[in-house]
PLY file of the C-alpha trace (Angstrom):
ply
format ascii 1.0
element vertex 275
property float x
property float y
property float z
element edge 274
property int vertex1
property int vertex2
end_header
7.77 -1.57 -19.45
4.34 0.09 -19.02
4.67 3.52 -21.27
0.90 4.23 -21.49
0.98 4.82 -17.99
3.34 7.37 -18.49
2.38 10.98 -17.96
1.42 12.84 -15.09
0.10 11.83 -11.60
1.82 8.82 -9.93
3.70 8.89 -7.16
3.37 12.53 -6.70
0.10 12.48 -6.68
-0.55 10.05 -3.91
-1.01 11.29 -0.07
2.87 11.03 0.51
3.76 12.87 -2.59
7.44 12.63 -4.06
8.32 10.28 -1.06
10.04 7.38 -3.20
7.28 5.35 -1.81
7.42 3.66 -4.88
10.64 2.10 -4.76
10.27 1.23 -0.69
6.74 -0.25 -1.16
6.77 -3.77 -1.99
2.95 -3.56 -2.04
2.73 -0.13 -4.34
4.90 -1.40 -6.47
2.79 -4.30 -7.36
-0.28 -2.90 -7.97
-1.86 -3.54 -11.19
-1.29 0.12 -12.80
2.30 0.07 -11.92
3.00 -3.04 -14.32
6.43 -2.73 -15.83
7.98 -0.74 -13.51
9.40 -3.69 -11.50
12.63 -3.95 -13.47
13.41 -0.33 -13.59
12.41 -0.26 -10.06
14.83 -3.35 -9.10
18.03 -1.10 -10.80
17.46 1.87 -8.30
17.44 0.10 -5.37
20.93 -0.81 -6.93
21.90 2.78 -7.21
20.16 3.26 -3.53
21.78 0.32 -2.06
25.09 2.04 -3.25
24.81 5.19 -2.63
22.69 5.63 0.40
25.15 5.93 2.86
26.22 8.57 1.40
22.62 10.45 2.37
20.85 9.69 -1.04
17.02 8.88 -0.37
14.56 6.95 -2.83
12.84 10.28 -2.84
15.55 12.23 -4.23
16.93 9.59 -6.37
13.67 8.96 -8.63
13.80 12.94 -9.12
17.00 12.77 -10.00
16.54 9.78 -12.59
13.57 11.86 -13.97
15.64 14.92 -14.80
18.57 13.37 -15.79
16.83 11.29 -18.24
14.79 14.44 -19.34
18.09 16.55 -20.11
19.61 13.56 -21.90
16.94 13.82 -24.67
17.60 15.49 -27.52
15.76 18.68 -26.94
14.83 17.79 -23.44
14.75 20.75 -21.18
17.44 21.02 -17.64
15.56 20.79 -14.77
15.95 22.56 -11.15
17.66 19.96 -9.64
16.55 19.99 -5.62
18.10 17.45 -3.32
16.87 16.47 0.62
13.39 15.07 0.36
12.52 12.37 3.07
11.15 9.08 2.40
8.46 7.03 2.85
8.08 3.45 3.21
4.40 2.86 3.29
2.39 2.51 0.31
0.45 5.57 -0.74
-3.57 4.65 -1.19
-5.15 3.06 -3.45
-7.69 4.37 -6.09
-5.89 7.41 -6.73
-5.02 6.79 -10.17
-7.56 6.87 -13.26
-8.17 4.55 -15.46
-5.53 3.44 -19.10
-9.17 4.40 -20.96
-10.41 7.68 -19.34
-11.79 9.90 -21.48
-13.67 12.46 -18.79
-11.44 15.32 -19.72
-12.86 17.86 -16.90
-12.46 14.70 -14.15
-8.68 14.35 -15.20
-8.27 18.36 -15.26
-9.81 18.73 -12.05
-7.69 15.95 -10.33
-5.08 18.13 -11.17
-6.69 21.44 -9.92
-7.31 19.33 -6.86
-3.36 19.38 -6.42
-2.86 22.95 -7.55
-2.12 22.32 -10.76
-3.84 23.97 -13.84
-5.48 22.63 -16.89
-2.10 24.72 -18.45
-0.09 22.74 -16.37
-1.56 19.27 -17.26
-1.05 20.04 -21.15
2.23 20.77 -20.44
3.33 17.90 -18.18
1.41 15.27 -20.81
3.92 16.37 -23.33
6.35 13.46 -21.62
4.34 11.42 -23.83
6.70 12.66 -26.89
9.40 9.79 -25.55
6.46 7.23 -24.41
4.82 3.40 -25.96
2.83 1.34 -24.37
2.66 -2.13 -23.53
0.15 -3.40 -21.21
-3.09 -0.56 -21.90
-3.37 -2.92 -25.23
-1.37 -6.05 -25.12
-2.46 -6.78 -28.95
-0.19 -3.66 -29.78
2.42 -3.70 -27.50
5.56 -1.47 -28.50
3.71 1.08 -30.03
5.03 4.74 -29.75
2.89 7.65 -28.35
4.36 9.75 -31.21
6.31 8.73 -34.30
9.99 10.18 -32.93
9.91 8.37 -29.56
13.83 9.08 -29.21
13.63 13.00 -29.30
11.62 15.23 -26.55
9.95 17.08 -29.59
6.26 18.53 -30.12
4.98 15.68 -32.68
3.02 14.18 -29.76
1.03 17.52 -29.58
1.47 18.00 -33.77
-0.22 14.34 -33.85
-3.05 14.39 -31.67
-4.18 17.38 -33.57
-4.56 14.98 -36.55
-7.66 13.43 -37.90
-6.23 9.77 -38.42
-3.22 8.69 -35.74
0.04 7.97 -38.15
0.83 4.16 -38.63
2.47 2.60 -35.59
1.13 4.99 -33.20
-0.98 4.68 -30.06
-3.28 7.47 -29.51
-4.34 7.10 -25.38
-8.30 7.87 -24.78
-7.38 10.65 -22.03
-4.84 12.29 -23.79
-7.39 12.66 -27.14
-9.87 14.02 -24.57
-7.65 16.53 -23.27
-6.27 17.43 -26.72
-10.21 18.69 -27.66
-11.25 19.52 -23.86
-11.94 23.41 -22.98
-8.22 24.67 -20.91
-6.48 22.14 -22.47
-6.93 22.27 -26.36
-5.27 25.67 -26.68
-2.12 24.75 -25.00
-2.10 21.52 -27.47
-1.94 24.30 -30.04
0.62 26.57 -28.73
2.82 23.75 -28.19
2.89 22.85 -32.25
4.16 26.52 -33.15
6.65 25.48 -36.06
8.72 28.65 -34.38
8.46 28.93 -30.62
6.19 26.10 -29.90
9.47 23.68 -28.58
10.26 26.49 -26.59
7.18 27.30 -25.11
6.98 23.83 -23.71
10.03 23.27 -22.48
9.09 26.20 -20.21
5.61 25.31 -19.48
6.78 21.79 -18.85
10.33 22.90 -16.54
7.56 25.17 -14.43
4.87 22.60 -13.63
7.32 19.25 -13.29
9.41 21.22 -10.44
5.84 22.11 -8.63
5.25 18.56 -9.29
8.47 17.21 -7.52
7.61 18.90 -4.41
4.30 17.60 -4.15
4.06 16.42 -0.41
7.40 17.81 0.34
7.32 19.81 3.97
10.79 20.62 3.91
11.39 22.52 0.73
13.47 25.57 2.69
15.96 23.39 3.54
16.32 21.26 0.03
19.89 21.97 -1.78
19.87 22.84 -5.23
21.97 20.21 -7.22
21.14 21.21 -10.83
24.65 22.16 -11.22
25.26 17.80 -11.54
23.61 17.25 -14.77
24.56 16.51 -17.78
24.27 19.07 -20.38
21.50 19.53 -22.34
21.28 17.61 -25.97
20.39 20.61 -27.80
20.49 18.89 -31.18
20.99 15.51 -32.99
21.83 13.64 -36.05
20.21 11.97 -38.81
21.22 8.29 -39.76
22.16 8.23 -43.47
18.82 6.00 -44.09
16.93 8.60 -42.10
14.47 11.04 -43.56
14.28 14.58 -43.42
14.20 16.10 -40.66
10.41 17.03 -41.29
9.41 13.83 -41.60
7.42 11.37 -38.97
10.33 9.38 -37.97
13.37 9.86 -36.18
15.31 6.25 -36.05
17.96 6.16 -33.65
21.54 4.15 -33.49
20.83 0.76 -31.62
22.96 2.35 -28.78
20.83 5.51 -28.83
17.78 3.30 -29.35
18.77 1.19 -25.87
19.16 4.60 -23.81
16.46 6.55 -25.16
14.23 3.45 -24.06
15.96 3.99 -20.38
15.34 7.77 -20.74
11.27 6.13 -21.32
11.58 3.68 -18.28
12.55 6.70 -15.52
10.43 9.35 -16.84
7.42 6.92 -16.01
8.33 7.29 -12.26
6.54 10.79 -12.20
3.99 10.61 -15.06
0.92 8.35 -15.28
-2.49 8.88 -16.97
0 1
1 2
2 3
3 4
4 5
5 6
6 7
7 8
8 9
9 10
10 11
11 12
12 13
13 14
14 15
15 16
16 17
17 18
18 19
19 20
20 21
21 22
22 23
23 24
24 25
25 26
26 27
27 28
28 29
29 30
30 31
31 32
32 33
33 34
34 35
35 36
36 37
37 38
38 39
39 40
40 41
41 42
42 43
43 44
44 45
45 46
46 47
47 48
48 49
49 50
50 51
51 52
52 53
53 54
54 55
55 56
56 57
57 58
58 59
59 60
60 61
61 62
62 63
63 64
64 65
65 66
66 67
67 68
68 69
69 70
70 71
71 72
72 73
73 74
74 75
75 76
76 77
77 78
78 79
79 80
80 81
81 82
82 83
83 84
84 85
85 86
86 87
87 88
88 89
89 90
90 91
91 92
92 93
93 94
94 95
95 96
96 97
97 98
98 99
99 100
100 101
101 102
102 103
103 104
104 105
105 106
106 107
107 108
108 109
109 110
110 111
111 112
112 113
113 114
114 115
115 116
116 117
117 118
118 119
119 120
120 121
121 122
122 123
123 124
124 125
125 126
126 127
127 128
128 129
129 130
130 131
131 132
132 133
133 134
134 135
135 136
136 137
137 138
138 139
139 140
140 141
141 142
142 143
143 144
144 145
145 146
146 147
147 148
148 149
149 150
150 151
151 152
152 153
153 154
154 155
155 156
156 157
157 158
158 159
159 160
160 161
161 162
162 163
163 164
164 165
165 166
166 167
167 168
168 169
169 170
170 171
171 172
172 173
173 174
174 175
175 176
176 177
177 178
178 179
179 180
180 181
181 182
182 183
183 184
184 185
185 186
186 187
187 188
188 189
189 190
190 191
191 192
192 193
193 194
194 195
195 196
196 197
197 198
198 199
199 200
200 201
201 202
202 203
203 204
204 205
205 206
206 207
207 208
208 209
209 210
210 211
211 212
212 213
213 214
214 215
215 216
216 217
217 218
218 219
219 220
220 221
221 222
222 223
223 224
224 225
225 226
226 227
227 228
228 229
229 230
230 231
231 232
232 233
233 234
234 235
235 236
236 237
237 238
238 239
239 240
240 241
241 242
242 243
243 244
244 245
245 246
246 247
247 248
248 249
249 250
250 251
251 252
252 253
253 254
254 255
255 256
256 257
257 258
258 259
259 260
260 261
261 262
262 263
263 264
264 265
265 266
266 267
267 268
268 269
269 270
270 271
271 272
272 273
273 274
């Protein structure tokens, strides 16, 4: 699956917003920058084919899969949880997406500012990037992490972008090293790598911008239904394998059960994050 696509503007960001467009469109979903998303795409129009009698929409249920998988984490923050979007079953347009190797910093932070979101909130919402690899932006290096503790929502993608060489077995992305050294951005990259408060800190920043981002395109937010109430708890902590290293070190392996989930947790958080 396509993780260097992974972290902030797709379907939202498209003229029908969080519509589930994505999962209706047979042509959206083929489109060049949404390779790897077919299989995850083919097991929620399992779920919808199940459960949409019951009133679940595409729109609500790749919202859902986002903030589920976010909570499941370890550290991941819980998300509000609103239910009752309508869908959309034509493709949103075309062009709207930048480029795997962008490296205009103020282009990608005024894309954002174009949808009312800040350069604070783009630092924020790139943090997804903590539970990310990529597979198609450089084929020769498929698999590659975005950070060395892909299993755990934690601040070394922010801790290692700040670095002068990227650690072994990472993939630094273009646009996020721009943004990491671009004016509105940089600082945030900072706050986020607080040894103390800096997990914290973006949890909130992130919980804030991703619900603004979930209504994107939404015209019927007064009568959504909050449903946060439904998700799983929170995985405030987690365990070291005996062959693990400290807990201050670079890598954070994970049981091959944990290992097979936290790459689902990856698949669904693409849905509502691209470069």
């Amino acid at each position: 699956m396509e993780m260097g696509r992974a972290t902030a503007l797709l379907e939202p960001l498209g003229a029908g917003g969080a519509d589930g467009s994505l999962l209706l469109s047979s042509d959206e979903i083929n489109r060049p920058e949404n390779n790897g998303l077919q299989e995850i795409r083919t097991k929620a129009l399992q779920l919808l084919d199940k459960y949409s009698k019951h009133g679940v929409t595409a729109a609500d249920l790749v919202q859902f899969m986002h903030n589920v998988a976010t909570v499941t984490c370890p550290l991941g923050p819980r998300l509000l949880t609103l239910i009752g979007r309508r869908d959309r079953r034509e493709a949103n347009p075309m062009g709207l997406i930048p480029s795997n190797n962008a490296t205009d910093a103020t282009f990608l932070i005024e894309l954002f500012q174009n949808k009312t979101f800040t350069a604070r909130d783009l630092a924020a919402l790139l943090g997804a990037h903590t539970v990310a690899q990529q597979l198609f932006v450089d084929p020769s290096k498929a698999g590659q992490t975005l950070d060395s503790t892909p299993g755990v929502w934690d601040m070394n993608f922010y801790r290692e972008m700040a670095l002068p060489e990227t650690p072994s077995g990472v993939f630094r992305l273009p646009s996020d090293e721009a943004l990491s050294l671009a004016d509105g951005t940089s600082s945030r990259f900072e706050a986020f790598t607080d040894v103390t408060f800096g997990q914290t800190v973006w949890n909130r920043e992130y919980s804030a911008a991703y619900v603004r981002l979930s209504l994107l395109g939404v015209n019927n937010i007064n009568r959504l239904t909050d449903c946060t109430k439904v998700l799983p708890d929170a995985v405030t902590s987690f365990s070291l394998t005996s062959s693990s290293p400290s807990p201050s070190s670079s890598a954070v392996p994970l049981s091959s059960s944990e290992s097979g989930y936290m790459i689902f947790c990856v698949l669904l958080c693409i849905f509502i994050l691209v470069i």
